[in-house]
C-alpha positions, 0 to 999 in steps of 0.5 A: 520521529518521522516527517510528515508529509501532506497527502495531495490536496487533503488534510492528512498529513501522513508518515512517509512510512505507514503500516499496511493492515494485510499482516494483521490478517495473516496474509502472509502468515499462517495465525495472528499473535494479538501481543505481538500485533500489539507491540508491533503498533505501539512501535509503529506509533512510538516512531512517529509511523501515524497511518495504518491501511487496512481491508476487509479482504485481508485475512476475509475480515480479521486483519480489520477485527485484529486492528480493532483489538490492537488499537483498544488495547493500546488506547491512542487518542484517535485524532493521532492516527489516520485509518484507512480501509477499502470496499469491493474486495472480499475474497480472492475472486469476490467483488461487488463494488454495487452501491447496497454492498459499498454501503454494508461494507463501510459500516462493518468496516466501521464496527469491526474496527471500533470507530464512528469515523474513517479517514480514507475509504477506497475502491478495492483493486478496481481492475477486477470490474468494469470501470464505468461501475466504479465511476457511475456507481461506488464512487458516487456512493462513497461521495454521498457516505461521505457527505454522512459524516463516515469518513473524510476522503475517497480513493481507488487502489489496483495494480495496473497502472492504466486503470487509475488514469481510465477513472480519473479521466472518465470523473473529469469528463463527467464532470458531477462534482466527485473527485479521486483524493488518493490513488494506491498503487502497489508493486509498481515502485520497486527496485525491479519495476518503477514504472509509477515514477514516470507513466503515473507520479506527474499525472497524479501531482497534476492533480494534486492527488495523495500518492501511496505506495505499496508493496515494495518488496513486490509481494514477498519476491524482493526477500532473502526468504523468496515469495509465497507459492501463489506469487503470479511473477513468471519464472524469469522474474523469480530467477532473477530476484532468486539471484538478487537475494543470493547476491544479497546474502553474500553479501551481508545484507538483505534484499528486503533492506535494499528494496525498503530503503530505494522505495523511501527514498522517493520524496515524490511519493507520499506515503508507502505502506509496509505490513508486518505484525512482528515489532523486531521486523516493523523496527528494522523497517523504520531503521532503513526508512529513516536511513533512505528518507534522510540520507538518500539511497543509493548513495553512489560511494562505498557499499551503497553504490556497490550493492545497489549496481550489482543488484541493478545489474541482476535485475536488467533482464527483468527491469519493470516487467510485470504480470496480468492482473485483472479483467483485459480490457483494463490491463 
């Protein structure tokens, strides 16, 4: 079974591997297999794997529905998981992060999944509005759900990596009581771009606030398979990560392993989020986690040291490189 490790200055102590929910949803794939979304949990669980994030964008509601199904079916006493979902987010270009929408949405939020209590809530991709709403509006809307008795902690999650430092900063100056427990930062702790180490992680830990990390095979480019067609990465990071999966395959190994088992094997980060709803692919997941959280990665003899410089030296060119995402004023 997997460690645990506390989430800053909550209560939770999660898995440093957890279960994203956007597979759930069909996200990444077209249609839900419920049994296999079933089995796929109950793997998740049987390994120790106790924190499972979901949203109601993530498939327009049914990755927060399917979850709902799987957890009833499998009937895990709810004291042995921690859930969490989001608010603001609802389609690709729909967001209302007001305090009536904040409120509806953690209670079908909370009806969809079948629960009377959340662990975690957090502001869906807050680079998409203006970030004074966020602190002056729906985090003190999430405080006073809170206080109801819905859920235990609040988090904000994005991509850019200014926006989470812009709120934390403009609560403190604010001073009213309302503090950020959880930030999730996605895409930005990979073999290709591990900006969070340096520009976020010490900010956060100063804080003591919970760290989740998310995305690392940064949104399906860091595959043998190669990413979706919508993926935004410009065509030099899809050349080189195309080249870094060929290498891979040359080599008898996958890409995906390499990325799984570096983004594990940073102890500074609590928790990272993997999604699949396939049980063959969450089981080779928590092999290369366990491996990285154990062992360490890249252990620099043998093949490990190999396969990880050369894949390293692939990615140079484009080593922490990113894409806009978000409104400008917060990029």
């Amino acid at each position: 079974l997997m460690e645990k490790r506390r989430l800053g200055k909550t209560n939770l102590e999660v898995s440093p591997l957890s279960l994203g929910g956007s597979s759930l949803g069909g996200h990444y794939e077209n249609g839900i297999d419920l049994p296999l979304a079933i089995r796929t949990v109950e793997e998740c669980f049987r390994a120790g794997i106790n924190f499972i994030d979901t949203a109601p964008y993530y498939g327009i509601t049914k990755a927060e529905t399917v979850l709902g199904q799987v957890l009833a079916a499998i009937n895990v006493p709810r004291k042995d998981y921690i859930l969490a979902t989001k608010v603001g987010r609802y389609d690709v270009n729909s967001f209302d992060f007001s305090p009536e929408r904040v409120t509806k949405s953690v209670e079908e939020s909370l009806a969809r999944i079948g629960v009377s209590e959340l662990d975690l809530v957090q502001c869906h991709d807050i680079e998409f509005t203006n970030l004074d709403q966020i602190v002056s509006q729906t985090l003190p809307t999430l405080h006073r759900l809170r206080e109801k008795g819905l859920f235990r902690y609040i988090g904000i999650t994005g991509f850019p990596l200014k926006s989470f430092k812009t709120v934390i900063e403009k609560l403190e100056k604010a001073d009213e009581g309302i503090e950020i427990d959880t930030v999730l930062s996605y895409c930005h702790y990979t073999i290709q771009n591990d900006t969070l180490q340096s520009e976020l992680i010490p900010f956060l830990q100063d804080r003591n606030i919970g760290i989740i990390n998310a995305a690392v095979l940064s949104m399906g480019i860091l595959t043998n398979k190669g990413p979706p067609s919508w993926h935004p990465a410009s065509a030099e990071i899809h050349s080189a990560c195309k080249a870094a999966a060929d290498f891979c395959a040359q080599n008898s190994t996958s890409l995906e392993e390499v990325a799984v088992r570096y983004a594990l094997a940073n102890k500074d980060i609590h928790t990272t989020l993997i999604g699949t709803s396939d049980p063959e692919e969450a089981l080779r997941n928590i092999a290369w986690a366990k491996s990285a959280i154990q062992d360490g990665y890249p252990r620099k003899e043998g093949e490990d040291g190999r396969i990880h410089g050369e894949i390293s030296r692939i990615l140079a060119p484009i080593h922490n490189k990113a894409w806009m995402q978000g409104l400008p004023e917060n990029t």
